[in-house]
Wavefront OBJ file of the C-alpha trace (Angstrom):
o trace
v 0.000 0.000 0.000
v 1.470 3.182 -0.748
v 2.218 5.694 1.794
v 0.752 9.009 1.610
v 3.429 11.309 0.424
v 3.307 8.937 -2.582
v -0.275 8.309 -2.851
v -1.725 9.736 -6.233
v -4.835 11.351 -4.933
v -6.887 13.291 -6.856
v -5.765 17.230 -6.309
v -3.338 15.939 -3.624
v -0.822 14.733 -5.813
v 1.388 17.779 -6.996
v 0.903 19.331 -3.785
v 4.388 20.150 -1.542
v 3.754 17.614 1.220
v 5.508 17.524 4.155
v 8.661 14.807 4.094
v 9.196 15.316 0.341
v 12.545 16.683 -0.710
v 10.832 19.651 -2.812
v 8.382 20.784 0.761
v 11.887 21.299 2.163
v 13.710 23.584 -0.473
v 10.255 25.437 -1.110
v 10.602 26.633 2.803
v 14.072 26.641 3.188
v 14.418 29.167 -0.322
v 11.330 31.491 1.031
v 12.707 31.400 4.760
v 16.130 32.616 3.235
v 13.814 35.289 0.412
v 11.855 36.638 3.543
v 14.702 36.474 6.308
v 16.945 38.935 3.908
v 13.456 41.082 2.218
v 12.878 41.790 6.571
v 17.152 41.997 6.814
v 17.177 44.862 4.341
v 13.913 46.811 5.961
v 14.574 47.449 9.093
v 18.844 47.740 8.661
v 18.111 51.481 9.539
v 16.087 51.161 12.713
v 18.769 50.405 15.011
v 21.092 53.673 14.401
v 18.126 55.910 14.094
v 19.679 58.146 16.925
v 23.214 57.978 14.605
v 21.548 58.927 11.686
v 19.689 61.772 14.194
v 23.252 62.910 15.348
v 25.184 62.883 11.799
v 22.399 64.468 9.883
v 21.420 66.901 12.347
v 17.159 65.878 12.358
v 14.886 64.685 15.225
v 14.109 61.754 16.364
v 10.844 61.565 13.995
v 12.794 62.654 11.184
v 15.042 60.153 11.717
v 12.405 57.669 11.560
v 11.432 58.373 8.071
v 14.669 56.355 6.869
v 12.143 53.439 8.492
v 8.985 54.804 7.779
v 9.289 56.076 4.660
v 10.434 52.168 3.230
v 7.556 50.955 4.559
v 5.384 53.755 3.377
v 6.392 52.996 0.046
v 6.124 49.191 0.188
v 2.604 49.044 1.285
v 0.767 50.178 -2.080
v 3.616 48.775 -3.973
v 2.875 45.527 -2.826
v -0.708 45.552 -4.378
v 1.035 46.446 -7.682
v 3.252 43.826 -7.438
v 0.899 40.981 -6.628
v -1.011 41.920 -9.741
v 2.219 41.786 -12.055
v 2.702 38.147 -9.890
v -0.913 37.023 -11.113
v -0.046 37.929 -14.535
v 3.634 37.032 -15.226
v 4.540 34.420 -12.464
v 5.630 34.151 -8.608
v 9.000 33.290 -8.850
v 10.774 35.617 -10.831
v 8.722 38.463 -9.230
v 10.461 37.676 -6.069
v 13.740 37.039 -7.230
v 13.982 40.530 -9.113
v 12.791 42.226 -5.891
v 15.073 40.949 -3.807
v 18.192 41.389 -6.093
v 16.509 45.172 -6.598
v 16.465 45.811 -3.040
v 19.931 44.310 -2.535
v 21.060 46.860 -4.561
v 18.872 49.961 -3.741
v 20.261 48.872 0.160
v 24.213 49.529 -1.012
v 23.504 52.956 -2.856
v 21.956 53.634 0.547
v 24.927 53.351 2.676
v 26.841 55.420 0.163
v 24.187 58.384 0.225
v 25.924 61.385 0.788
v 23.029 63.069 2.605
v 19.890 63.180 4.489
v 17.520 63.458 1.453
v 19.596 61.056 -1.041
v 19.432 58.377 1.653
v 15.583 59.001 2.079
v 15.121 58.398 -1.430
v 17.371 55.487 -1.314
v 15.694 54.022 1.567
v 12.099 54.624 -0.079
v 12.914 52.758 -3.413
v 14.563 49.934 -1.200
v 10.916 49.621 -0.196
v 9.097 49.886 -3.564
v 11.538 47.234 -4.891
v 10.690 44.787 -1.615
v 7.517 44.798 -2.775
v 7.710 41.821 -4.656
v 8.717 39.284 -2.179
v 5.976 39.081 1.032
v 3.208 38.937 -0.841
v 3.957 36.788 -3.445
v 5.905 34.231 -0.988
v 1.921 33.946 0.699
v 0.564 33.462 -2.733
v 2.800 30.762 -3.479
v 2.409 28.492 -0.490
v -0.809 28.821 -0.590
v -1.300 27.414 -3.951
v 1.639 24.755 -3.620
v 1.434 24.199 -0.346
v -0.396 20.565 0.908
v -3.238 22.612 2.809
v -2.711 20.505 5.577
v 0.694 21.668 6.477
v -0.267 25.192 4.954
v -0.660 26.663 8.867
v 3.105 25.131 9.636
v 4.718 26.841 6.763
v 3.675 30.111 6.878
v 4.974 29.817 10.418
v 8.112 28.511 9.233
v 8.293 31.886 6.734
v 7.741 34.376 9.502
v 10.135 32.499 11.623
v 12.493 33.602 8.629
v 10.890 36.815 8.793
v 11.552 37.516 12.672
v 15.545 36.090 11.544
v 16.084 38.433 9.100
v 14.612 41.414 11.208
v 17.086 40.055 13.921
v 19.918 39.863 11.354
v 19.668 42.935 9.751
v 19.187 45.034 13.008
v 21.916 43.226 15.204
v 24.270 43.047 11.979
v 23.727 47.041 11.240
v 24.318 47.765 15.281
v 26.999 45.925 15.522
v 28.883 47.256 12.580
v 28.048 50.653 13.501
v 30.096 50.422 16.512
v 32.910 48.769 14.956
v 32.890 51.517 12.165
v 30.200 53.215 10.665
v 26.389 52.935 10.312
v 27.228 52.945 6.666
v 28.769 49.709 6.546
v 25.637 47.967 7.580
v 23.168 48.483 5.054
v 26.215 47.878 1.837
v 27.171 44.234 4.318
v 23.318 43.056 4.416
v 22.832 43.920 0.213
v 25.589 41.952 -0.389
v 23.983 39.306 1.446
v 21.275 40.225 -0.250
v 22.710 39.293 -3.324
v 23.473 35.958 -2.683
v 19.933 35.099 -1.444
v 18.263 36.760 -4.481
v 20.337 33.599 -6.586
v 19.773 31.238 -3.610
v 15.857 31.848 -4.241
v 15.927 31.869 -7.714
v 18.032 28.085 -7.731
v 16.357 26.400 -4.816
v 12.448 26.961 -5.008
v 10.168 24.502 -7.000
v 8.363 25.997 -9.567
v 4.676 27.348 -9.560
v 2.176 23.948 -10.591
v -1.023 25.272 -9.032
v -0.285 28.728 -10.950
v -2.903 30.023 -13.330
v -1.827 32.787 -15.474
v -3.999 35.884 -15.742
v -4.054 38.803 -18.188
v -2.605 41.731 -16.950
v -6.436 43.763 -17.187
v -7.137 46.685 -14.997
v -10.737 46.333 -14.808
v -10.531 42.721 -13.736
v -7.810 43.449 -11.243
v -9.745 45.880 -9.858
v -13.010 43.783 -9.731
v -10.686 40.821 -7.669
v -9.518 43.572 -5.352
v -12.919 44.309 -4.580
v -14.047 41.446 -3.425
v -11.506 40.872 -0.874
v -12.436 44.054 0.219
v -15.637 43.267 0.392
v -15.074 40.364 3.085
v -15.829 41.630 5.934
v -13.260 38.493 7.995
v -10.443 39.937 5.068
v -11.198 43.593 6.228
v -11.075 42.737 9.977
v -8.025 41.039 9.384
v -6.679 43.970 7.689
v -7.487 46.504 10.051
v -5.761 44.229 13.045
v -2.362 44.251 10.685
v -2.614 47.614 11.046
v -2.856 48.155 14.490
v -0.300 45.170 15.758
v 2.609 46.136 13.232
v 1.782 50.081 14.359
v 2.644 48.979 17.892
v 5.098 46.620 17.242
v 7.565 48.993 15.059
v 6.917 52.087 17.251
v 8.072 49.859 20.672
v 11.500 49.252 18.288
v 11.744 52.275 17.151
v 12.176 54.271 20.357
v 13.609 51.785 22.401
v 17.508 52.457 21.358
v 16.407 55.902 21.997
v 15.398 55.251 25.673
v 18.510 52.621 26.213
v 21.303 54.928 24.923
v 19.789 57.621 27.025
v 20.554 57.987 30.740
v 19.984 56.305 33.402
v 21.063 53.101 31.071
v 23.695 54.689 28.757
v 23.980 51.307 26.284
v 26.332 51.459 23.664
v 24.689 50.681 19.739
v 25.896 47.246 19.944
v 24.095 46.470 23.135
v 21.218 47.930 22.056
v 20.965 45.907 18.858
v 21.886 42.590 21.130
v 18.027 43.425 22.680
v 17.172 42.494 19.085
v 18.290 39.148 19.396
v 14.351 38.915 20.623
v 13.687 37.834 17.170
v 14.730 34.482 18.199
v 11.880 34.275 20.916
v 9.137 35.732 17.538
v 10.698 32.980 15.925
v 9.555 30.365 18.125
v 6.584 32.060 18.689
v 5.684 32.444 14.646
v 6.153 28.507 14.471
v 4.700 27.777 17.383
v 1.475 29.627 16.814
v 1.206 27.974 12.764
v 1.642 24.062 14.329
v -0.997 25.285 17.022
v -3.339 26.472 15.011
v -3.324 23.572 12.353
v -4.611 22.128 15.497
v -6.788 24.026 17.662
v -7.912 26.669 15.018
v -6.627 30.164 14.411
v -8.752 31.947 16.202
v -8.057 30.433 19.891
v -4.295 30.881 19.088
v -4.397 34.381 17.983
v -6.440 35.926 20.628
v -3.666 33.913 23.425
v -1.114 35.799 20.600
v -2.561 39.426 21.372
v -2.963 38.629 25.209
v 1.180 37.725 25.573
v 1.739 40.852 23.027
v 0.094 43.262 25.682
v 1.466 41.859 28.968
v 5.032 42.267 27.043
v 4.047 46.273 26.382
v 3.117 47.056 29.800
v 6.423 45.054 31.385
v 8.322 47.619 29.393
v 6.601 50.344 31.345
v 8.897 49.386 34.530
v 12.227 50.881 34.924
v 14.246 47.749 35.914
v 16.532 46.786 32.330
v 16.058 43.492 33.171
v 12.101 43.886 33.307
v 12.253 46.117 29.999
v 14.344 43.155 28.272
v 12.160 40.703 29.455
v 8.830 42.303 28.393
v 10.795 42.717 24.764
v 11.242 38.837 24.936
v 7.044 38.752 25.753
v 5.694 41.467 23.520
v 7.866 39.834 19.988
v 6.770 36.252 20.895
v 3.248 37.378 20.912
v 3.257 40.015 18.018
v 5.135 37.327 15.704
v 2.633 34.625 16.561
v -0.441 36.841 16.312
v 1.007 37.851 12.565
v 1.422 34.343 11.508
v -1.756 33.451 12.590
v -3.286 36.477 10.455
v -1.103 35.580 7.191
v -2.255 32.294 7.183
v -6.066 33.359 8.225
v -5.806 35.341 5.059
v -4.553 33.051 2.326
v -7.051 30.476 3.619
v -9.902 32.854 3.764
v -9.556 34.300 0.172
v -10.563 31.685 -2.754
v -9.022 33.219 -5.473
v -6.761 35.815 -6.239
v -4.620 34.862 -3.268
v -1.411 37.358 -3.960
v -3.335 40.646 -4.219
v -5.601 39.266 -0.661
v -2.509 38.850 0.882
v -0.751 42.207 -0.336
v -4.039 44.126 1.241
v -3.220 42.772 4.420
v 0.423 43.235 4.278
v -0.571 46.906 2.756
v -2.275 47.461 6.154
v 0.307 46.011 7.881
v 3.042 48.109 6.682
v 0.808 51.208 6.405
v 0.482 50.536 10.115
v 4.104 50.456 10.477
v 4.974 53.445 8.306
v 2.060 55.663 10.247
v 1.814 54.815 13.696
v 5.662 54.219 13.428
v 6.456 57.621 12.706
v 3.724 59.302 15.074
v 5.412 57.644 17.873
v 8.040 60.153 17.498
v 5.930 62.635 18.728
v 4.161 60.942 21.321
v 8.020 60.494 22.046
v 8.842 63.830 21.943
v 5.681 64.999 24.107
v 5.797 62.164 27.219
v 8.618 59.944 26.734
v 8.572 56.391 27.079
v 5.232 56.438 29.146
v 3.489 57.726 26.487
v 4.577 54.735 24.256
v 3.256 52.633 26.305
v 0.174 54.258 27.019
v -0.643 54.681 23.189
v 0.946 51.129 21.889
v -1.226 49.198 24.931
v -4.143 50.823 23.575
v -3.315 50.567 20.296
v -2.677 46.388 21.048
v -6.226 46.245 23.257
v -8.137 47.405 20.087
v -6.225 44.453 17.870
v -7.714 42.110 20.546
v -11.054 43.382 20.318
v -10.742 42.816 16.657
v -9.766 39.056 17.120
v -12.952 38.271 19.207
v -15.084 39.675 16.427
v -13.177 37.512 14.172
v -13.416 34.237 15.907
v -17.256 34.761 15.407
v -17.364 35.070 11.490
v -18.406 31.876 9.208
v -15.580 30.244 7.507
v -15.593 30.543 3.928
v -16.134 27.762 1.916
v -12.976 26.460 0.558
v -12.200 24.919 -2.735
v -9.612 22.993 -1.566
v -10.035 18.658 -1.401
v -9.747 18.954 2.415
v -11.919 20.612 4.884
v -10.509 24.054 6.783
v -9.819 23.894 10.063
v -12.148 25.913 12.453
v -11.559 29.485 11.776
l 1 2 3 4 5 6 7 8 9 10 11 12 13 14 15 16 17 18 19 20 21 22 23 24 25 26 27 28 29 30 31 32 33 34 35 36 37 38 39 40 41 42 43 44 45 46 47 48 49 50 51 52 53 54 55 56 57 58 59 60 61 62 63 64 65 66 67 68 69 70 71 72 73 74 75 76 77 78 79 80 81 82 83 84 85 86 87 88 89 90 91 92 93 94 95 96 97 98 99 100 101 102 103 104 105 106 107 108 109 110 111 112 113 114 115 116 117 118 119 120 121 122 123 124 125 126 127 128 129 130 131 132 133 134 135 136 137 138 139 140 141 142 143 144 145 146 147 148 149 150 151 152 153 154 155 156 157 158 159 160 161 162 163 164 165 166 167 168 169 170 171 172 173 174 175 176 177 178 179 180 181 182 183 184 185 186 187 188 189 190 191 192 193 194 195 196 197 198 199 200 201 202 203 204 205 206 207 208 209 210 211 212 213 214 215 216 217 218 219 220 221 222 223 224 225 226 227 228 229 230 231 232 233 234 235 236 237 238 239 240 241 242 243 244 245 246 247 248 249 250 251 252 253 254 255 256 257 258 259 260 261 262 263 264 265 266 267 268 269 270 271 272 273 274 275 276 277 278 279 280 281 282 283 284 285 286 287 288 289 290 291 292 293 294 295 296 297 298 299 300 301 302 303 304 305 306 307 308 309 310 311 312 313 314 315 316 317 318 319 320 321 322 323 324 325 326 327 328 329 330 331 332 333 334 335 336 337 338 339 340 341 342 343 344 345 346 347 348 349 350 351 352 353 354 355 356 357 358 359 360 361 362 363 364 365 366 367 368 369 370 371 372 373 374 375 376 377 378 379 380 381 382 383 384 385 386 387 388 389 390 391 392 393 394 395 396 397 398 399 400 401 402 403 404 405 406 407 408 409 410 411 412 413 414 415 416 417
């Protein structure tokens, strides 16, 4: 009797299944295509106070070399799930990746304020190519039963990269020069655009559309039209709003008295990536079981106890709450890619660019209005306006564990939504 990664089921049998050689280069090539998009994103947040000091701007100026590649990736990222829809998932990934490699060198040779903006914002446009798509794809090649484990497995690579490129850029700072950070990490960058573009299997579930406005739009409207796809949405928002602002001041707060860290300490904090690793996986193997929306409600709950612990003074409490809030935020935005590919039926790159839109939108937004709530109270004000900002995502997650599932075309029933 054959087994069942070799039976030939009907609409199983091309699937990536788990135990099969191809499953495991499919999520080892995206882990490596998301850990170095998140690597080249956020190689600016860690020496936002450098960048402050060289350029001679404030702290929410200085933000915009975050903000503004963010900004730019969110919209982008609906444009470039509709070329992926038309032309293919692959190469659309690989060319974004190589793009942004590049865009990240000319950034750390900008010879001012302004050029690096610019160089920072088309860094984002080009980055657009890679999250979105990388959803698409595994949720069209992906064995639907192991669907909830993979995406895990990709934000795992997600939280890596964010922990790579921010502890990589700190740490070279202090050895030399912020500059040195961003041109290391797009040479990297380099190497895992061609790693990507040799490893992953191609598309077999892929069904080429024409490039036509009308119908795009018409696809893009019925997502919208979901009310579970626009809660989801809104939630994205609000949890990578909080998430990027706690980041984003914190080396402000720690290189400040009364704790005086250096750039590389600071950027060791980030090394709670690892924990949003664990947490991203975690959350996709538990909700394959228990259903998404037990998981991501006990995702939001850890993600606010780990805000207010960084209301306390003790370093030790502030680096433990870190650890808290990024194991709950990464499992919490696991939960919601995966909620998202599963809920939309068709069209599954431009459903999951609306949510990553919002996500990043939330990111660009709320991440740069921290720097005044910065500016007016301080680290207390952070807090007040990220908890609140986290309590409303929770609210949002009850509402959604109370929504129908959708029916699903695929040949095995969804798993309680």
């Amino acid at each position: 009797m054959p087994t069942l990664d070799t039976a030939d089921l009907a609409g199983d049998r091309h699937y990536l299944r788990r135990g099969t050689a191809e499953f495991r280069w499919a999520n080892i090539a995206l882990v490596v295509g998301g850990a170095m998009t998140y690597a080249l994103l956020y190689t600016a947040q860690p020496v936002l106070p450098l960048l402050a000091s060289e350029f001679r701007v404030s702290a929410a100026a200085s933000s915009l070399a975050v903000s503004l590649s963010t900004g730019f990736l969110a919209p982008m990222l609906i444009v470039a799930s509709s070329l992926s829809e038309a032309s293919g998932r692959k190469m659309v990934m690989v060319i974004s990746l190589i793009a942004a490699s590049i865009l990240s060198v000319a950034a750390g040779l900008a010879p001012d304020f302004p050029t690096l903006l610019v160089a920072r914002a088309l860094e984002g446009v080009a980055l657009s190519g890679l999250p979105a798509v990388a959803i698409a794809y595994l949720g069209e090649e992906m064995d639907p039963r192991s669907l909830g484990r993979a995406i895990g497995f990709l934000v795992a690579g997600n939280a890596f990269g964010g922990l790579f490129g921010r502890v990589a850029s700190a740490g070279i700072a202090d050895l030399t020069s912020w500059r040195w950070g961003p041109i290391a990490i797009g040479a990297v960058g380099l190497l895992g655009g061609v790693m990507l573009w040799r490893s992953l299997p191609p598309s077999r579930h892929f069904r080429r559309q024409r490039l036509h406005v009308f119908s795009l739009a018409r696809s893009l409207g019925t997502h919208i039209a979901d009310p579970g796809l626009r809660w989801i949405n809104l939630m994205g928002f609000l949890i990578a709003g909080a998430f990027v602002t706690i980041y984003n001041y914190l080396s402000f707060r720690l290189t400040a008295p009364p704790y005086g860290l250096s750039q590389s300490a600071v950027g060791a904090i980030f090394l709670a990536y690892l924990v949003g690793m664990v947490g991203s996986s975690l959350a996709g193997q538990l909700s394959d079981r228990i259903g998404r929306g037990r998981v991501l409600w006990a995702s939001l709950v850890v993600m606010l106890i780990g805000v207010l612990l960084t209301a306390l003074d003790d370093l030790w409490v502030i680096i433990f709450g870190v650890l808290v809030l990024t194991f709950g935020f990464f499992g919490a935005h696991s939960i919601a890619s995966s909620w998202v590919s599963q809920r939309a039926l068709a069209a599954k790159a431009q459903a999951s660019s609306l949510y990553l839109f919002s996500y990043y939108m939330g990111s660009s937004i709320l991440g740069s209005l921290g720097g005044f709530v910065w500016a007016w109270d301080a680290w207390p004000g952070i807090v007040a306006a990220v908890g609140t900002t986290t309590i409303l995502a929770l609210l949002i997650s009850l509402s959604l564990s109370r929504l129908p599932a959708k029916v699903s075309a695929s040949p095995y029933p969804s798993d309680n939504e």
